[in-house]
C-alpha positions as CSV (number, residue, x, y, z in Angstrom):
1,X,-26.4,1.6,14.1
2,X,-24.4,1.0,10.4
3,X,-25.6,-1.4,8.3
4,X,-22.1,-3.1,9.0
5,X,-22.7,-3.0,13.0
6,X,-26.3,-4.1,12.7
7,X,-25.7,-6.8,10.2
8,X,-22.7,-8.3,13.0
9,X,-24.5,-7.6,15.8
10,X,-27.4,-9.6,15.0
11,X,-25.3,-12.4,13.9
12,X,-23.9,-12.4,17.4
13,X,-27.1,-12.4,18.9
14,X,-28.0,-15.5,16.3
15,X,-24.8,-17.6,17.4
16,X,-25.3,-16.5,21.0
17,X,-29.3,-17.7,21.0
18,X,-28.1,-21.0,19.1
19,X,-25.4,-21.9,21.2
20,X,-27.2,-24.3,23.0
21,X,-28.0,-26.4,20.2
22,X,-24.6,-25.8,18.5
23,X,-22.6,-27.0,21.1
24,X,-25.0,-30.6,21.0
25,X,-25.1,-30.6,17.4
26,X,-21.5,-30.8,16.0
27,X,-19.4,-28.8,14.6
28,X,-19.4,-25.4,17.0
29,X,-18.4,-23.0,13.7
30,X,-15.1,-20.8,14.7
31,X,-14.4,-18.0,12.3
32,X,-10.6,-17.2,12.3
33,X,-9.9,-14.1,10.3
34,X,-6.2,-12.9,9.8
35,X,-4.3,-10.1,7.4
36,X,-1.3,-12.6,5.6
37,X,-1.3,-15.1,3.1
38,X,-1.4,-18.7,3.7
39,X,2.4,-19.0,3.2
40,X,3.3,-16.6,6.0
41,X,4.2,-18.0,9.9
42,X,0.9,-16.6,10.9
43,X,-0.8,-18.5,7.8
44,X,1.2,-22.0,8.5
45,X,-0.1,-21.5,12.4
46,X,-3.6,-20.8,11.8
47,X,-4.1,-23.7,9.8
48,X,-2.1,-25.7,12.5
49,X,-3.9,-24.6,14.9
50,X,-7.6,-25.5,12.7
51,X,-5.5,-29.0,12.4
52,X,-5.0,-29.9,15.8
53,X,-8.7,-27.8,17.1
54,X,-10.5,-30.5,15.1
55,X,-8.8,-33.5,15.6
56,X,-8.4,-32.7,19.3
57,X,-12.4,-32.0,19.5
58,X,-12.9,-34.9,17.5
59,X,-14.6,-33.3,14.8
60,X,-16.8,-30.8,17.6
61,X,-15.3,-27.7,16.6
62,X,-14.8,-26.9,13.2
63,X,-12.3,-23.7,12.3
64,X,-12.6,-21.7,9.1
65,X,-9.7,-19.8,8.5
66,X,-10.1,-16.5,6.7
67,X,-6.6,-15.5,5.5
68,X,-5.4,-12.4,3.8
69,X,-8.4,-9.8,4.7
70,X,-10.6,-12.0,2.8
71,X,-13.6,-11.4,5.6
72,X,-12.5,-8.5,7.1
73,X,-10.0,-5.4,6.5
74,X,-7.7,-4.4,9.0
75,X,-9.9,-1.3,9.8
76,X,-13.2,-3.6,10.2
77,X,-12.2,-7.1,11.8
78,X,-11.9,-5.7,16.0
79,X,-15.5,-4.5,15.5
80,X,-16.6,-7.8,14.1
81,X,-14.6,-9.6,16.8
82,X,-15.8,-7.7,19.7
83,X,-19.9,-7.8,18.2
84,X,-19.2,-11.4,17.3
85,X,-19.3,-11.4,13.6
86,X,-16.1,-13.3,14.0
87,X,-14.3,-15.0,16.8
88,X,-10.8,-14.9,16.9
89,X,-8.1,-12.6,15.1
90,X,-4.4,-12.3,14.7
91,X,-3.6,-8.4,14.8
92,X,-0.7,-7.0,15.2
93,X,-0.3,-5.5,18.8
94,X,-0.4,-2.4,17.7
95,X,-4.1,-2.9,16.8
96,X,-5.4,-2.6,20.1
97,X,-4.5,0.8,20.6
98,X,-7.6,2.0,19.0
99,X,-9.4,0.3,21.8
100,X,-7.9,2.5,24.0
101,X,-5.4,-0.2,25.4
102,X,-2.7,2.1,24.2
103,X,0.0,0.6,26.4
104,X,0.5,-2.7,23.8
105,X,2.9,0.0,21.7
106,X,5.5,-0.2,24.5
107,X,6.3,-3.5,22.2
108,X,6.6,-1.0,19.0
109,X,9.6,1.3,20.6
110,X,13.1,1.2,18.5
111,X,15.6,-1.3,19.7
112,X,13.8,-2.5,22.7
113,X,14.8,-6.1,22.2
114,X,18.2,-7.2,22.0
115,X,17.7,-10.1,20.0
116,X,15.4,-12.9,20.2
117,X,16.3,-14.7,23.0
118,X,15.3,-12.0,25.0
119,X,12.1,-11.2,23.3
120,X,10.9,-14.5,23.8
121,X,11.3,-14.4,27.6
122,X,9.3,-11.0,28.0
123,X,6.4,-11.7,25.7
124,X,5.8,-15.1,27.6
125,X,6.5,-13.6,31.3
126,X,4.8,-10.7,33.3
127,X,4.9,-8.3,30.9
128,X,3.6,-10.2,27.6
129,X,0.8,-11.7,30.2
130,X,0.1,-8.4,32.2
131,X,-0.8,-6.9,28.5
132,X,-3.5,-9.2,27.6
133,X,-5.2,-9.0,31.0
134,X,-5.8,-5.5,29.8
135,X,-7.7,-6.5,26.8
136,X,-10.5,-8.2,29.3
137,X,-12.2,-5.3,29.7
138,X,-12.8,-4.7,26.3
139,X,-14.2,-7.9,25.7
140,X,-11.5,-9.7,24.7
141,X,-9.4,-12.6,25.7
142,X,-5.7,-13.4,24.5
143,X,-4.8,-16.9,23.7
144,X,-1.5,-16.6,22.7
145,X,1.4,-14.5,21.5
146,X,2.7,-15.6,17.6
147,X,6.2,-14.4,16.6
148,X,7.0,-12.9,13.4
149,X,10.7,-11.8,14.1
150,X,12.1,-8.0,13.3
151,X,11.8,-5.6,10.7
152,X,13.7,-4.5,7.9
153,X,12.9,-1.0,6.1
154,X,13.0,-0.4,2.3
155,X,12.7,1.6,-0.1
156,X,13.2,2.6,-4.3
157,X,16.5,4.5,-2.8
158,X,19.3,3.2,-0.2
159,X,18.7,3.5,3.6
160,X,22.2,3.8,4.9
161,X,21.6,6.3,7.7
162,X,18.7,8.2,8.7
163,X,18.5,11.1,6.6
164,X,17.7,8.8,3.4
165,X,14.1,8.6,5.0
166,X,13.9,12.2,4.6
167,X,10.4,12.8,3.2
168,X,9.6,9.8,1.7
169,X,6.4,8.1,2.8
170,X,6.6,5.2,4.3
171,X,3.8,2.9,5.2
172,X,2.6,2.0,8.8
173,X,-0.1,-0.3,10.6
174,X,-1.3,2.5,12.8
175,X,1.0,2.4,15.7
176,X,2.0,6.1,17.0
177,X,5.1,5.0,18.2
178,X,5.7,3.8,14.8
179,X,4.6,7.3,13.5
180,X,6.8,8.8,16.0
181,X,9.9,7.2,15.2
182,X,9.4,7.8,11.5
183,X,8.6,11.4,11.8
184,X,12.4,11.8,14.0
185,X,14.1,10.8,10.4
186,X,11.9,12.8,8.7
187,X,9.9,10.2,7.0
188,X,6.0,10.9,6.7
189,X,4.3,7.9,8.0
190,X,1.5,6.8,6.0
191,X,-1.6,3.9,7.5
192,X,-2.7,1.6,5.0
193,X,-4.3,-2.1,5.0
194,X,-1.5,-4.5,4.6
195,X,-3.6,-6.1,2.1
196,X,-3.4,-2.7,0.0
197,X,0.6,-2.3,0.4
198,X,1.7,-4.2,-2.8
199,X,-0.4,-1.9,-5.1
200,X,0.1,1.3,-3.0
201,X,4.2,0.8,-3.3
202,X,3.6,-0.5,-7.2
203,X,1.7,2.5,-7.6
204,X,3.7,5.2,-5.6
205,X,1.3,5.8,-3.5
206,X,4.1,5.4,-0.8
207,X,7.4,5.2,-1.3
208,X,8.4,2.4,1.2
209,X,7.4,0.0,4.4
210,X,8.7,-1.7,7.1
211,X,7.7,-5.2,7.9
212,X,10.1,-8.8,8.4
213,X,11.3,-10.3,5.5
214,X,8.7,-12.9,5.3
215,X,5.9,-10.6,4.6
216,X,7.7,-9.2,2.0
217,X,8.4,-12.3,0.0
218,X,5.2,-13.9,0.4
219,X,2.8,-10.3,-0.1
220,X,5.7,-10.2,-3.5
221,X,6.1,-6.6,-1.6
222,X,10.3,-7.2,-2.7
223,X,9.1,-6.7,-6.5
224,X,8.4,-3.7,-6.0
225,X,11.2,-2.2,-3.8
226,X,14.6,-2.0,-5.3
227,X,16.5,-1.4,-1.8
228,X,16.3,-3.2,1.8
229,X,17.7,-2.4,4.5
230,X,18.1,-5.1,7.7
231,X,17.9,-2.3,10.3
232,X,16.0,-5.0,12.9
233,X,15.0,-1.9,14.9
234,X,10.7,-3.0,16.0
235,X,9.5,-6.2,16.3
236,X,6.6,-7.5,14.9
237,X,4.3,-9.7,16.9
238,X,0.4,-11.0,16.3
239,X,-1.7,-11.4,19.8
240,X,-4.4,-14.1,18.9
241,X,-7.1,-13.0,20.6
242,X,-11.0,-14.2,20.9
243,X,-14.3,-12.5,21.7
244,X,-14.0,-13.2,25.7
245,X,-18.2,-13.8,26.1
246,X,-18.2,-16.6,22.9
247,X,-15.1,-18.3,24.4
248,X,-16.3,-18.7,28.0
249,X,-19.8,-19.7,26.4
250,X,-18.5,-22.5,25.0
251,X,-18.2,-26.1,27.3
252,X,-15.2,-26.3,29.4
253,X,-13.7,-29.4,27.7
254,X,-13.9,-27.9,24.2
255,X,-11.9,-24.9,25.8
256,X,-9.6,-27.1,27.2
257,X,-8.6,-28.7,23.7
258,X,-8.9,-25.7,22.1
259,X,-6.2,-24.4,24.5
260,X,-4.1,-27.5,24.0
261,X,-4.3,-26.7,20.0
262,X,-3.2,-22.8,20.7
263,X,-0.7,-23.7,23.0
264,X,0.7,-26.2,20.0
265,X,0.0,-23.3,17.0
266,X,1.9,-21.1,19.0
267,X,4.8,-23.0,19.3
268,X,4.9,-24.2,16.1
269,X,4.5,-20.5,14.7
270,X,7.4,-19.5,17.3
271,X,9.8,-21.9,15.9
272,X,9.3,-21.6,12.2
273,X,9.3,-17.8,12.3
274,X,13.1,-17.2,12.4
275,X,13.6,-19.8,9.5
276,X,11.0,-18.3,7.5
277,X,12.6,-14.8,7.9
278,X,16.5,-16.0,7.3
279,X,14.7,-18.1,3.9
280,X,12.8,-15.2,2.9
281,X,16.2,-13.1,2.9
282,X,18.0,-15.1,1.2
283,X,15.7,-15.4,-1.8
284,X,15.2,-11.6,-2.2
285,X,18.8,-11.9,-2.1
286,X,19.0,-14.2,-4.6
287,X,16.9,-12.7,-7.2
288,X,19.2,-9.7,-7.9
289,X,16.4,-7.3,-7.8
290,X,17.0,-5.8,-5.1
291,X,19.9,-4.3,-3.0
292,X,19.9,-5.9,0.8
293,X,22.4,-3.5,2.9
294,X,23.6,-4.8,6.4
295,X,24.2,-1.7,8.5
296,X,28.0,-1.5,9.6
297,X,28.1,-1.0,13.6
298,X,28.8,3.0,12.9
299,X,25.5,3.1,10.7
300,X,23.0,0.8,13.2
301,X,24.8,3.4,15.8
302,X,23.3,6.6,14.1
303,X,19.7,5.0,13.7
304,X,19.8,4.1,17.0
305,X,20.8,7.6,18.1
306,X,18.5,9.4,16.1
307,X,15.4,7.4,16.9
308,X,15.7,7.3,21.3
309,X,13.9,10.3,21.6
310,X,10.8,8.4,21.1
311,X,11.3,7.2,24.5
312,X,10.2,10.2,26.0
313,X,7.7,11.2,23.6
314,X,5.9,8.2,24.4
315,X,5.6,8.3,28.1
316,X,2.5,11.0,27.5
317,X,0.4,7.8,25.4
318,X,1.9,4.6,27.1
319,X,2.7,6.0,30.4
320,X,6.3,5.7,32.0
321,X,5.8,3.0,34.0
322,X,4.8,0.7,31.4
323,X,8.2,2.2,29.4
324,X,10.1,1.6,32.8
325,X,8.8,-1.9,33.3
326,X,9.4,-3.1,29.5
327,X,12.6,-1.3,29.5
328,X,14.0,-3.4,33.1
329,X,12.5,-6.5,31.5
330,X,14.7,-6.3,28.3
331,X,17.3,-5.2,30.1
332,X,17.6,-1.9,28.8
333,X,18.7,1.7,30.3
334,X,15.7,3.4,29.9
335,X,17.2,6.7,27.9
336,X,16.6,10.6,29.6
337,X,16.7,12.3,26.3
């Protein structure tokens, strides 16, 4: 066993051994660990959600937030979660591929979702839900799904139609499907911590990202890119999850108000997330320092055409009946190219 996995493990063990007393002698400590700063939805909603956890519990539970990989880098924090070094995250879904619950990239395909409206009916029906029961197994239990709107692209160069992606490299969370889609315009995906982006695209390390508009104004990732692009083609979503044996360890009242707290971060995230984005915009916009192009319907046409493939690509990694069901959900034609 590392000296990472030993060091987690035994603290598990420790909090699992305690939990007796802890859960008499107040506050039950909650590590809440997360990739974004403070000023991003996710940030505003996690320290919501420690808001309303405490006064809810009456001072029981007490939540220490951990924002911007300041416990744990994207590459180290599932581990912790799932040994119990910490007890609930905020990934992206395409996180949990790793895991080997590869189906959660259905949610990464291009174009998938119309428009908001209709992502926010499938996240919160069967499909959103059927998702996180596959997560169980591993050990871990989904509390709640926290929007963070579409992406744009960018770049040091304008993206007006595919071919501008043409070997540059372009920086990705991990997702395959993501890697996929990039790889059909030629681009040359690149994974890298988001908490490493800003110095990576400073540097030249890679030439560009993809992320909403938020993340981009409050990681200051718009200072160093002189073109975006609003191509909205993926969106980006966070799964708060928990390690599943802490949470059902704990007593079943404190559950219940800790549910009653996610239930209210999750809303609140949901409906500050589209504001945040169109704000976000507006001040890169308003800087002057860097070029925001809205894709005519001719251009969104040719991204759209060029990145469908991926469709069929990823029925050998998500399976086609998980592309089939997302697909009828969204109401989407599922493509035969």
């Amino acid at each position: 066993m590392t000296r990472f996995k030993w060091a987690i493990g035994a603290a598990f063990v420790t909090s699992f051994g305690l939990i007796g007393n802890a859960m008499a002698q107040a506050p039950i400590v909650i590590k809440f660990s997360h990739v974004v700063t403070d000023a991003a939805p996710k940030g505003k909603a996690a320290l919501k959600f420690k808001e309303l956890a405490e006064k809810y519990t009456a001072g029981r539970v007490k939540i220490e937030i951990y924002p911007n990989s300041t416990l744990y880098k994207d590459a180290e924090e599932m581990e912790a979660l799932q040994l119990g070094a910490v007890q609930i995250l905020a990934p992206s879904t395409a996180k949990f591929a790793p895991l080997g619950v590869k189906e959660f990239e259905v949610l990464d395909l291009p174009f998938l979702f119309p428009d908001q409206v209709t992502y926010d009916r499938v996240i919160k029906g069967s499909l959103g839900q059927g998702l996180f029961k596959r997560l169980e197994g591993k050990g871990i239990k989904g509390l709640g799904y926290w929007d963070n709107g579409f992406y744009v692209i960018s770049a040091n160069k304008p993206l007006i139609k595919p071919d501008d992606l043409k070997g540059l490299k372009i920086r990705i969370s991990g997702s395959k499907v993501d890697d996929q889609t990039l790889r059909l315009m030629g681009a040359n995906p690149q994974i890298m911590a988001f908490s490493e982006l800003y110095q990576a695209l400073q540097s030249g390390v890679v030439d560009g990202a993809q992320n909403t508009a938020s993340n981009y104004t409050t990681q200051k990732l718009n200072e160093v890119q002189k073109n975006i692009t609003e191509l909205y083609h993926v969106h980006l979503q966070y799964a708060v999850v928990v390690n599943k044996k802490y949470w059902e360890a704990l007593p079943a009242d404190i559950r219940t108000q800790l549910d009653r707290a996610m239930a209210e971060a999750t809303d609140f995230n949901n409906s500050i997330s589209v504001q945040d984005n169109a704000t976000a915009l507006a001040a890169i916009k308003a800087t002057g320092k860097t070029d925001v192009h809205v894709p005519t319907e001719a251009e969104k046409k040719a991204w759209v055409d060029v990145m469908m493939p991926v469709y069929k690509s990823a029925e050998s990694r998500i399976g086609r009946p998980m592309i089939e069901e997302a697909m009828k959900a969204t109401g989407r034609t599922p493509p035969t190219n």
